[in-house]
N, C-alpha and C positions, 0 to 999 in steps of 0.2 A: 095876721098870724104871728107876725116878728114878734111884739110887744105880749102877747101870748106866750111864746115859746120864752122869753126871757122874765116873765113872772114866772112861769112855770120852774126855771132854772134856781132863782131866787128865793123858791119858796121849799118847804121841809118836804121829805117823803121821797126824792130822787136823790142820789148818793153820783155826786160830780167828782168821776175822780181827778180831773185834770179842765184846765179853760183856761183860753187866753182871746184875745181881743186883735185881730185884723184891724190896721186903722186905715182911715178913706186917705185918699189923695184926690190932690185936682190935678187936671188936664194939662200938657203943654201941648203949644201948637208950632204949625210949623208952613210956610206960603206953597200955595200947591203948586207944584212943578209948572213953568211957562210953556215946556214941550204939549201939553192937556190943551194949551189955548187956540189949539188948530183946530179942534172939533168942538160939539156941542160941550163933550164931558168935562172940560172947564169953567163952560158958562154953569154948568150944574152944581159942580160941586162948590164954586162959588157963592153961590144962593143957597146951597144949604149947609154949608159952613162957612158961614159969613166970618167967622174968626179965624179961619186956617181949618187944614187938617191935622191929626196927632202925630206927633213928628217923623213917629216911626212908618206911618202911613206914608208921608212926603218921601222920607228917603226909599221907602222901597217903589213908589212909581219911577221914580226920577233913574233909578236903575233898572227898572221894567222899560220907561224909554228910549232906553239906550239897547235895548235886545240883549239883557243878561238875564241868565236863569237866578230866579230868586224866591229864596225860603224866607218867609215870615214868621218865627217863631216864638212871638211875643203871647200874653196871658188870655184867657177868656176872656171874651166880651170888646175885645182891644178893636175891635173893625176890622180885622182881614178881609172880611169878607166885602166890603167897598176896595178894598186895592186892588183885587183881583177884577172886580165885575169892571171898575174904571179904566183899566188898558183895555179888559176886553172890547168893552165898549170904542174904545177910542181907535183901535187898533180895526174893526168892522166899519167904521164911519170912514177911518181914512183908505181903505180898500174895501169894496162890498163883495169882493172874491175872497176874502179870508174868511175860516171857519176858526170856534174856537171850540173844544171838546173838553167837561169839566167835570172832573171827579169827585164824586160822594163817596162816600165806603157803605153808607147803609139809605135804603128805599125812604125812611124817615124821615132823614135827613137832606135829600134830595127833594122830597118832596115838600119841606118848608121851608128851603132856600129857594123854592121856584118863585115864592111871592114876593122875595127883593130882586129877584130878577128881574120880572115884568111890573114892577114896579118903577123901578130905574129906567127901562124899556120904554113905557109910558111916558115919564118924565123925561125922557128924550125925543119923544114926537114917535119912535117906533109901533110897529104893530106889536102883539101879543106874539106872534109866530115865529119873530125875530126867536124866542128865547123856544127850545124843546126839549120835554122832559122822555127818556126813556131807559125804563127797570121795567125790572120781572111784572110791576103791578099794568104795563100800558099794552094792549094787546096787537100781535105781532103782525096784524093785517094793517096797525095806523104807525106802525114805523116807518117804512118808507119815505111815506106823504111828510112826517117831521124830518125824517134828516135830510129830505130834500129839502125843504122848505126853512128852518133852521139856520141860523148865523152862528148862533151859538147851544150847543146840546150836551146836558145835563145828564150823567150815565152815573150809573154805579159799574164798578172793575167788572164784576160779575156779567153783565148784558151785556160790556162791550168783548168780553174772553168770549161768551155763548154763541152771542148775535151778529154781531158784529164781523167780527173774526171768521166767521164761518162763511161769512157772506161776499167775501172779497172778489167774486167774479161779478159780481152786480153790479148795474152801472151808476148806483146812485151810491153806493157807496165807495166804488172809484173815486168817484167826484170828489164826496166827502173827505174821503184822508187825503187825495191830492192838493186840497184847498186849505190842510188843517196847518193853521200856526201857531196856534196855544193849546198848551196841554195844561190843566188846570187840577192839582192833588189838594183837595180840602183834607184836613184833621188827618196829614202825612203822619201823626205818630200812630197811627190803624194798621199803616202797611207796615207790619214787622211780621215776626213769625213767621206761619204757616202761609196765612194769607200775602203777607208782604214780600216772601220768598216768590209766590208764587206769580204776584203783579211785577215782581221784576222782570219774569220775563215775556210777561205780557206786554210790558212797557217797549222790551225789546221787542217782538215780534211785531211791534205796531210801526215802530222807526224802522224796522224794516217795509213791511209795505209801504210807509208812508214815500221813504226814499226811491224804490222802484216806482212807485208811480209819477213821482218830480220827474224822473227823467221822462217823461211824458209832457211836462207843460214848457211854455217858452222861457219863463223866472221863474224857474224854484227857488224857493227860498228857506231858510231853516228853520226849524223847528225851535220853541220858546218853551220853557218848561217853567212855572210859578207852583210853588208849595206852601201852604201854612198848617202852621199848629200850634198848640197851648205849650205841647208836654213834650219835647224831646229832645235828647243829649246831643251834641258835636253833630246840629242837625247837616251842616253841610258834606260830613265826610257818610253820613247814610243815604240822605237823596243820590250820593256818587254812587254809592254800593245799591240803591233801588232803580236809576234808570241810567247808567252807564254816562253820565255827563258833571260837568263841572258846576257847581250854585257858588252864588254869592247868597251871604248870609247878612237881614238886617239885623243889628245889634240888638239884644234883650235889655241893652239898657237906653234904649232907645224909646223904648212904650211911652209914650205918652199919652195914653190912656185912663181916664177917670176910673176910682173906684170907691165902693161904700163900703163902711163899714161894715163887717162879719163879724160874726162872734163864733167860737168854734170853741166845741166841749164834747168831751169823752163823760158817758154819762152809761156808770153799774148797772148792767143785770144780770141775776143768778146764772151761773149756766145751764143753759138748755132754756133760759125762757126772754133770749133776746125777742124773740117773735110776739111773745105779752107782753113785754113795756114798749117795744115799739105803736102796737096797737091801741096801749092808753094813752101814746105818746097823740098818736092819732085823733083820738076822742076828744083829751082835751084842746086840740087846734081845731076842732068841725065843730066843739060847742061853745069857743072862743068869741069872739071879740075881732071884729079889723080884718082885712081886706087881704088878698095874697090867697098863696095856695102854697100846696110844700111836695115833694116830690122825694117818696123813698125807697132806697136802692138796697137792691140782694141781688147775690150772686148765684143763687139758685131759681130758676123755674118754677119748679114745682111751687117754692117758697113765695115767688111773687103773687103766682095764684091765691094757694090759700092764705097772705095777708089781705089782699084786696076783697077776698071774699066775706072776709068778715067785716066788711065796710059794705056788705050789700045785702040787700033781702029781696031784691025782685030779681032772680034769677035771668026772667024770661027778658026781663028789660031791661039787662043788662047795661048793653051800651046807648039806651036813649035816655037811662032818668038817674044813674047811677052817682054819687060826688064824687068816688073813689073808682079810680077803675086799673087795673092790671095792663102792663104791657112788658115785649119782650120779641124778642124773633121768633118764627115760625107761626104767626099766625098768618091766617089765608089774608089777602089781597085786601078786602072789603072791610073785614074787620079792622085790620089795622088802621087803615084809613080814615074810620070812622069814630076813632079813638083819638086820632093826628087832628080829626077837624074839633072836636071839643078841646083838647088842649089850645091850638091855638086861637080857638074863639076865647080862653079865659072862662071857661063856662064848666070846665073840671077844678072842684077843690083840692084833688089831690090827685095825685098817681103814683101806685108801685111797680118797681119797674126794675129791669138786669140791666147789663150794659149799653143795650138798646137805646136809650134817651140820653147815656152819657157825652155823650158830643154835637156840639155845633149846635141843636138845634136855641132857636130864641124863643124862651117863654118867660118872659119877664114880670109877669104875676105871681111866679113862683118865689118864694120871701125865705122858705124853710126848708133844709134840707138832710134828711137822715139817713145814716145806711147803717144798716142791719150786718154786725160784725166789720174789721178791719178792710178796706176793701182792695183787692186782689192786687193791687198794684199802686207803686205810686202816681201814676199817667193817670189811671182811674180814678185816686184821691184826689188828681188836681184838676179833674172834667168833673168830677160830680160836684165838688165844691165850687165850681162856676158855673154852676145852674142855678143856684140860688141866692138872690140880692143880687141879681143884677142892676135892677131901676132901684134901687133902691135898698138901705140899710136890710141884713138878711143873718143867717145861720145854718152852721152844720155841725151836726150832731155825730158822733160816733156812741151805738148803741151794743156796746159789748162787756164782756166779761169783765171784772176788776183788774186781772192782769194783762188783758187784752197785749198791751204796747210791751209790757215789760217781761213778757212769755217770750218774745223777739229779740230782747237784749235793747231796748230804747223806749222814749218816751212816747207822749202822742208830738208834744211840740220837735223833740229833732224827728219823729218820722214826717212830720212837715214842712220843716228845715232841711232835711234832705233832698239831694236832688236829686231829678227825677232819671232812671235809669238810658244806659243806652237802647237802642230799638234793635232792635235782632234779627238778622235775617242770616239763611245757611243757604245758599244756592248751589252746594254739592249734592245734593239729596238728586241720588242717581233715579228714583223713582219719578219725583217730580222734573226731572229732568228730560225723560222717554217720552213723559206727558207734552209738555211742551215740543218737545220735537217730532212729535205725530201729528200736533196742532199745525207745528211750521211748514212739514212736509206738505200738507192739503193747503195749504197758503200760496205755499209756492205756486202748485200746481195752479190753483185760481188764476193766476197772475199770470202763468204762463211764461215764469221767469228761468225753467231747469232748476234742480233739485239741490244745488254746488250751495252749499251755506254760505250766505249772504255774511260778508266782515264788516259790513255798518256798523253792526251793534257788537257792542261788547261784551262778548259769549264768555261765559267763566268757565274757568281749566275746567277739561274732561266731557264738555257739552260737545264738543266735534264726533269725539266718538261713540257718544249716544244719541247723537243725531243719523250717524250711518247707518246706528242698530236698526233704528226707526224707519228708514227708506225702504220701498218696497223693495223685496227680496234682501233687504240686512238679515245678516246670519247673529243675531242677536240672540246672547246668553240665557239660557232655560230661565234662569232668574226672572226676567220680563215677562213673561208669559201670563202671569195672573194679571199684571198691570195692564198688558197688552189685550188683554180679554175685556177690560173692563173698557176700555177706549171704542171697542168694536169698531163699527163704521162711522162713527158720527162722533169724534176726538172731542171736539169743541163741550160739548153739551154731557158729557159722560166723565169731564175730570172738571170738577167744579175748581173756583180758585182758593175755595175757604177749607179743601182736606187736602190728604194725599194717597191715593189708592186705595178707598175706602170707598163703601157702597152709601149711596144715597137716598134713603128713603122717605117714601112720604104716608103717612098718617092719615088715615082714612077711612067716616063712620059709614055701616052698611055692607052690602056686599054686590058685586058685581057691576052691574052697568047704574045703580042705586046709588053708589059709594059717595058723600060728598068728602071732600080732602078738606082738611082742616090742619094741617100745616108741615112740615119737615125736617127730619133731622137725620143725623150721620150716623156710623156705626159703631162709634165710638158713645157718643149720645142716647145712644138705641140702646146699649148694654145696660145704660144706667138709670135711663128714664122707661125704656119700652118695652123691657125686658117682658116673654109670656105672662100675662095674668096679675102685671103693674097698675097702678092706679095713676092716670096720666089727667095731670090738670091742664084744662084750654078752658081760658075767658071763665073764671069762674066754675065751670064745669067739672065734675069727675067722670072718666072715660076707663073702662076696664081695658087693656089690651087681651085682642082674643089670637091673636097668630102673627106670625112671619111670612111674607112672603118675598122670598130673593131672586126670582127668574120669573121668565113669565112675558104675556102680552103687558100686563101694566107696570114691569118694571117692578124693583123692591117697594115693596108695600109693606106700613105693616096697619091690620086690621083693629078697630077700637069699636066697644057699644058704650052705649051711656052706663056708667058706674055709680055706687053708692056712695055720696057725697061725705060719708063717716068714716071710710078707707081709708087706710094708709098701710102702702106696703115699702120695703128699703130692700134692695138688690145682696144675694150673699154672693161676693167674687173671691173665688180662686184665681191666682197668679201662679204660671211657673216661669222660669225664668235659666233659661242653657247658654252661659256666657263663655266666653275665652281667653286666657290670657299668654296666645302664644304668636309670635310676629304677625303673622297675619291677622288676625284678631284687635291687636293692641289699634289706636288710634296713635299719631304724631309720635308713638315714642311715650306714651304718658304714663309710667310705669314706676311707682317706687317701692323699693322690697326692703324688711330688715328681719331680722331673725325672728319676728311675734308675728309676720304677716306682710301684707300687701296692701297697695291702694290701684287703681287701673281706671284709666276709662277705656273702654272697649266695645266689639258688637256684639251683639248678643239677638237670639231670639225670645218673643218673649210672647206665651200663652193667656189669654184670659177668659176664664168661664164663669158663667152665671149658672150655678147649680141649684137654684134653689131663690127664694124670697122671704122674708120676716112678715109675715100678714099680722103689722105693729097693732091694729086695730084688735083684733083677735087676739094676740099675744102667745102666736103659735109660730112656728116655722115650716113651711110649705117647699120641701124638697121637689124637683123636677122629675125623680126617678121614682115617685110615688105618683106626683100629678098628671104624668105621659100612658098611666096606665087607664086613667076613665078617659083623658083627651090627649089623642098626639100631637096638638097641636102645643102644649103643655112640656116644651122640653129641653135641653139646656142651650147655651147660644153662644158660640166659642168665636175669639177674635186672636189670630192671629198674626204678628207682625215684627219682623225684625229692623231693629232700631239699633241705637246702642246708649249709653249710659256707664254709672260711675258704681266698679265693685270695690268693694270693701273687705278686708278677710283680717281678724285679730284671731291666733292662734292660742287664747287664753278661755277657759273652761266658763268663766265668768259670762263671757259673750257668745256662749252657745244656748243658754238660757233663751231661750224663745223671748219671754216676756219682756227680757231688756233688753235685748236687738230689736225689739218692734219697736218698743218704745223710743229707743234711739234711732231708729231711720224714719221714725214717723215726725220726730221732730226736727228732726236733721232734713229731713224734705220740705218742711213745712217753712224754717227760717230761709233753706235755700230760693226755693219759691217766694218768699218775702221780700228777701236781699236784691234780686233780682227782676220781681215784676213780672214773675213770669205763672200765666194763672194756674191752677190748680189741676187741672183735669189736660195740660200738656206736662206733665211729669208725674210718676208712679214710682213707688217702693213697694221693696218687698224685704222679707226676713228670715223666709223659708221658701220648702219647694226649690235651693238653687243649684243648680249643677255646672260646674265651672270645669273646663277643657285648659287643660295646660300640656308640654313639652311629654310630660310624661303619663298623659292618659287622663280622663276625666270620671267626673261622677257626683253625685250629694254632696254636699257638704255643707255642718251644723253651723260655723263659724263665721259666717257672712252677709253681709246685705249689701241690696241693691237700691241706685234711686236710678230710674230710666225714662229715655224721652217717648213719651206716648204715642208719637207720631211717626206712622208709617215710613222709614225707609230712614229715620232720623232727620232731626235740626243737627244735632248736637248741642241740646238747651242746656244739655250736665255737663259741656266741657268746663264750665267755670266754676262748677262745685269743683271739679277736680282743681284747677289754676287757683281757687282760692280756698281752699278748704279749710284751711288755717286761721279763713278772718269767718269764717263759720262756726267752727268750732269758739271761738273768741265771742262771738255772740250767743250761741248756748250757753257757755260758762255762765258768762253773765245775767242770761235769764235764769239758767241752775241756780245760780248764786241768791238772787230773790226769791226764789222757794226755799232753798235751802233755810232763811229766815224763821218759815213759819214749820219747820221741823222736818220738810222733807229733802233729806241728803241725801238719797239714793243716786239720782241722777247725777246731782252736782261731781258725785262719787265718779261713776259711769263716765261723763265728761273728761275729768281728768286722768284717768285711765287712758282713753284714748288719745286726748292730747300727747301724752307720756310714752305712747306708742308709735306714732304718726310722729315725733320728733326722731324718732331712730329710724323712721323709714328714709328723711330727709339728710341724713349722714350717710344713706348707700352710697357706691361710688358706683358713677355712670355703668362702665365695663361690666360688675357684677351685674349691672342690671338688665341690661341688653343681654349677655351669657343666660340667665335667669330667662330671659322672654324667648329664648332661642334665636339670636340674633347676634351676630359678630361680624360687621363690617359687609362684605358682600355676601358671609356665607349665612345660612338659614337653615336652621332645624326644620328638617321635611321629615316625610312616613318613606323610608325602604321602597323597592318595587315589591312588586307580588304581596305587599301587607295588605290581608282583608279589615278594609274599615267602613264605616256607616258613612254615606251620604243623606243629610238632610236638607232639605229647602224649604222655603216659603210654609214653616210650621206644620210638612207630613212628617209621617213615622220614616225614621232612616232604613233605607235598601240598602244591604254589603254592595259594596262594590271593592276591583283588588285594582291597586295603585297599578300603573305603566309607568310613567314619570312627571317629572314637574317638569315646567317652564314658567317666564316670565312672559304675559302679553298684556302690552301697554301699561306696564308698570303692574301690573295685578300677575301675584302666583296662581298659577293654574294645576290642575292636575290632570292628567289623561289616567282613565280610569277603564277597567272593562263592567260592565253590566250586564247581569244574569236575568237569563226570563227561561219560564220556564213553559214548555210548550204544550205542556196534559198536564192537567190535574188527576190521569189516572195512571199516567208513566213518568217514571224520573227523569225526563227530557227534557236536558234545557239547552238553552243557544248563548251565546255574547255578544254583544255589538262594544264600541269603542266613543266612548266621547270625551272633549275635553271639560270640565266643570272646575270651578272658583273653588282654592281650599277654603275659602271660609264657610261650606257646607261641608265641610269633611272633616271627622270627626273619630276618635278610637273607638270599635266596638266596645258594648261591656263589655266586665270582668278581664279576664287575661288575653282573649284575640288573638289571634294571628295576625301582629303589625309589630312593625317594628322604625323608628327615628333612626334620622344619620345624618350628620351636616352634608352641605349642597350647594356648591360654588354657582351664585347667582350669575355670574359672566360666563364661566367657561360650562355652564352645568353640567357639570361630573359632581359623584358622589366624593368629599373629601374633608377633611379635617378643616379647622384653619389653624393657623400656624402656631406654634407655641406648646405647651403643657395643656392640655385640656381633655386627658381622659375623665378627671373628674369631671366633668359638664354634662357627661350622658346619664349623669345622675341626681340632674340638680332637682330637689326639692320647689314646686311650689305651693 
């Protein structure tokens, strides 16, 4: 297929806007460490690397033997995966009490590393049992029997947060983590985000049992932590910030690693029809010439579907006679599996495929490699271009638009030349935080340790105090409450580690005790793929969505029939968006004002409803408030969640225009998510619908956009649009600048405007700007007592409530507040009770209200000025 793919490049009729040429390297070696020549895995690896190991391989055993934690952070293909297996190895042979526990981030991937396990296993004289695999796909009655039986056990984060975790009064998993000495993180650049926020403290919760159990044996001894990856920044100051410990890092320029030649081209299609030249792209490799396969990548679902499906006609036989077959997460168990054995039998000519196939695994018949648009990241750019030409000379293709690179402000070659982003993790997220601390509380208890939080692990600021929330009988803030519902009795298994307080559902044809599942997704995923009356592709498949179900004996379900294969519908969302930019609101202090406007990051709640569908196929629009009237089950599907995010506000008429505010936060979202790597569907903007809370009362307002973190409780993924917004805008220009070429200036215009604006916000001086946010040293602009003002939380409608007063507890302003209820709905009767609540739900009624602001000495809390001139300040404008 290579020598295919590079006719096909060379010959007329595809429009290359850009190609450059990867050249091969050979190998250097390096003598394998003499610590190895105590066990078998010396004599092994001497025999099959009769020349040495690749150097970088040597130096990271040699400091694996020595008991340091060590990150591998060298290119695809490089052999991590022999460093890692060879202490394991070595490290079991020299004690048969030691366990070693080793992480996959996806079931795919764990299940085609199991074959060099027991491969090595075998070539070591070992049984097969030495090595056990267990994820979601191994069922829960043959766990046991493997981690007892097991030296070394293959998990994904996921099974051991569920399974694992939950199980800590069992005596075979006693065992297990008392015995455990290596912790093993394959393709560490995964755990970032959501997910990697959330394995951090899985990581901790584990060091913690594992510790209390040691004091249980007669040698404890420490824990080992090895991590590799292709793709990640200042990897050793992350794995610190992922599992609370110190790595030594083997140098990147240490790889001594063989590689072949690539060829790598950026290769026009019109817009809107990257999906039909990928497809020819396709035709002419299946009716080519030469050996290989090629493997191509989108970042949509739905998208993977329908390209592979146009590479098949026997629907029914899907997965037994297909060349081209579709892959991606959420499919059921069997299926996936049976997609996993034709790829690495080499007996698939092709596969489309999302993120899913982007890491680790080895398919070295794969020659060609295409992804359908820029792809989402540069981590992502640099796993899916080392899927192809492995064994040999290969390519990758970028299939997009003509401005593709340069819509970004850069080329294809420096977005290649760039390096690859740092990994991200927020482990303030007070929601994921509750989560785990309800995980740790039933930990405890298992163990029979008392409730006292364990200082092994290295808890980050603020977890103490949401760990007391979490103990039975914590008098934990109303806030919790939805989180806390969703944890029910069974923590483990109810806060997965891939969202954050969001419902989990599964997909499921049929009804009732009939139902077969057919795969799962979140409710953020649900909005956009499963929405009532969506056309949902699986394996080729069209599936109508017929309902929602969110309670229940089966848990969130939502129900699908078989649907008409000619369908296509596209989701219509509304955004609202009720942000704040007054002390409590503000994050860090991030706040610049000048006389045209603002810039902030702050928290904010944020609305999203699916009112309606585009039935593209039809070429009609299918409101919900029409469709709920022949089916209720037909109706709209609201997600809400407070986050926070970066507001924008230019006070010039020009940017109240709807059409050019879209247009600018939509691309202004789009290079920021670029710049950063950070995917697409954890960040959202908006341009309307936004209602902004300031010092002096809130409400609509025309002049603003928002971009915000899509995730439940917050990362903080836009603090860095706001820290860098400057080399943001520096990259739009530059793209404006390239359109502007072909006659369209508007933007370019737009751009500089804003730059031109946002440089006077950078000349405020500190003081006005804190004055401004309501903030001057200790004292805080609060609401009067007795001002009736609106309480809102967790996305209801705001209840009056009338101020009592403020205080400070644990660094958070509080309010004490009275609450009305009312006791008939046929008499004016109503009563008050007293509670304290977060000012960050409390908010100015509309219109004019009965409230009223007053500075508020944080130390002595009395209502009072602070010092100086500052009557004008009860009037400051924002």
């Amino acid at each position: 297929m290579y020598d295919t793919l590079k006719q096909t490049l060379d010959a007329e009729g595809l429009t290359v806007v850009e190609r450059f040429v990867l050249p091969s390297r050979p190998a250097a070696y390096a003598p394998v460490p003499p610590l190895l020549a105590t066990t078998a895995v010396g004599a092994y690896l001497a025999l099959t690397a009769p020349e040495g190991l690749w150097q970088h391989q040597a130096a990271a055993l040699e400091a694996l033997g020595h008991q340091r934690n060590v990150v591998i952070p060298t290119g695809t293909a490089s052999g991590k995966s022999l460093i890692f297996r060879s202490i394991a190895f070595h490290r079991i042979l020299s004690n048969p009490n030691c366990r070693v526990l080793v992480f996959y981030p996806l079931k795919a991937l764990a299940s085609d590393q199991m074959r060099g396990w027991r491969a090595m296993a075998r070539a070591l004289g070992m049984p097969d049992e030495t090595i056990g695999r267990i994820d979601g796909s191994v069922l829960v009655a043959q766990r046991d029997n493997i981690l007892q039986k097991a030296r070394i056990v293959v998990m994904t984060p996921d099974v051991c947060h569920a399974w694992l975790m939950s199980r800590l009064a069992m005596p075979v998993v006693k065992l297990f983590l008392s015995q455990l000495a290596i912790v093993v993180m394959d393709e560490a650049h995964t755990l970032e985000g959501v997910f990697g926020s959330n394995f951090a403290y899985l990581i901790r919760r584990l060091q913690v049992a594992r510790h209390l159990l040691q004091k249980q044996v007669e040698t404890p001894q420490d824990l080992q932590f090895i991590a590799a990856t292709a793709t990640i920044l200042h990897p050793d100051e992350h794995l610190a910030s992922l599992t609370g410990v110190q790595f030594d890092v083997v140098p990147e320029t240490l790889d001594g690693s063989p590689r072949s030649e690539r060829i790598c081209a950026h290769v026009a299609a019109p817009p809107g029809e990257e999906m039909e030249l990928a497809r020819e792209l396709h035709n002419m490799l299946l009716n080519g010439k030469g050996v290989g396969g090629f493997i191509t990548f989108m970042d949509s679902r739905k998208g993977v579907e329908m390209l592979a499906r146009y590479n098949t006609t026997e629907i029914e036989n899907l997965l037994g006679s297909a060349d081209v077959l579709p892959y991606r997460a959420g499919y059921a168990a069997e299926d996936r599996e049976k997609i996993e054995e034709r790829l690495q039998a080499g007996k698939l000519r092709g596969v489309v495929s999302t993120s899913a196939l982007e890491v680790g695994i080895d398919l070295p018949h794969l020659t060609v490699g295409i992804n359908v648009g820029v792809p989402a990241t540069r981590k992502g750019y640099r796993q899916r271009l080392g899927r192809a030409g492995r064994a040999s000379p290969g390519a990758f293709i970028i299939v997009a638009g003509p401005n593709a690179f340069t819509s970004y402000g850069m080329s294809f070659r420096e977005y290649h030349d760039h390096s690859v982003e740092d990994s991200y993790l927020y482990l303030d997220n007070r929601f994921m935080q509750f989560a785990h601390a309800r995980c740790l509380v039933d930990e405890l208890e298992a163990l029979g340790s008392g409730l006292t939080l364990p200082l092994k692990a290295s808890w980050p600021e603020g977890f103490q105090e949401i760990y007391d929330w979490a103990k039975p009988g914590g008098n934990r803030p109303p806030a919790f409450d939805a989180i806390a519902q969703i944890g029910g009795d069974a923590p483990h298994y109810s806060y997965p580690l891939r969202n954050v307080g969001e419902l989990n559902f599964r997909i499921a044809q049929g009804d009732g005790a009939s139902a077969v599942a057919i795969g799962e997704v979140n409710e953020l995923q649900a909005l956009r793929e499963c929405y009532p009356g969506a056309t949902y592709w699986h394996l080729g498949r069209a599936y109508e969505v017929q309902a929602w179900q969110t309670s229940g004996f089966t848990g969130p379900l939502i129900r699908v029939k078989l649907g008409a294969p000619n369908r296509s519908t596209r989701p219509r969302i509304r955004t609202w968006i009720n942000a704040g930019v007054t002390s409590v609101d503000l994050l860090e202090g991030h706040y610049l004002r000048g006389e045209l406007g603002f810039i902030a990051e702050c928290q904010m709640q944020v609305t999203q409803k699916v009112e309606g569908y585009d039935d593209v196929s039809a070429g009609v629009y299918r409101p919900y408030s029409e469709l709920r009237q022949g089916n209720p089950n037909m109706r709209a599907r609201i997600r809400n969640f407070r986050t926070s995010g970066v507001l924008l506000c230019i006070a010039e008429s020009w940017f109240s225009n709807g059409e050019a505010k879209s247009r600018f936060v939509e691309r202004l979202n789009a290079v920021f998510a670029r710049e950063y790597s950070i995917l697409p569907q954890d960040v959202g903007c908006a341009a309307t619908n936004i209602s902004v809370r300031s010092i002096n009362g809130g409400g609509l307002r025309s002049d603003c956009i928002v971009v915000f973190d899509q995730v439940y409780g917050s990362l903080r993924l836009t603090e860095r649009l706001y820290l860098h917004f400057d080399l943001l805008l520096n990259r739009l220009e530059r793209a404006a600048s390239v359109e502007a070429e072909s006659g369209d200036e508007d933007f370019l215009c737009d751009v500089r405007k804003v730059r031109d604006i946002f440089d006077s916000f950078a000349t405020a001086s500190s003081e006005s700007l804190l004055e401004a946010a309501g903030m001057i040293g200790k004292h805080i602009r609060v609401f009067s007592p007795e001002s009736r003002v609106s309480y809102r939380e967790n996305g209801k409608m705001g209840s009056e409530v009338e101020i009592i007063r403020p205080t400070v507890m644990n660094g958070k302003l509080m309010y004490q507040v009275k609450c009305f209820f009312r006791l008939s709905t046929s008499v004016s009767t109503n009563v008050s009770t007293k509670q304290w609540v977060a000012a960050e739900y409390i908010e100015p009624t509309a219109g004019d209200g009965e409230w009223d602001q007053a500075w508020w000495n944080s130390e002595s809390e009395e209502y009072e000025d602070p010092p100086g001139s500052l009557g004008e300040l009860a009037n400051v404008q924002n």
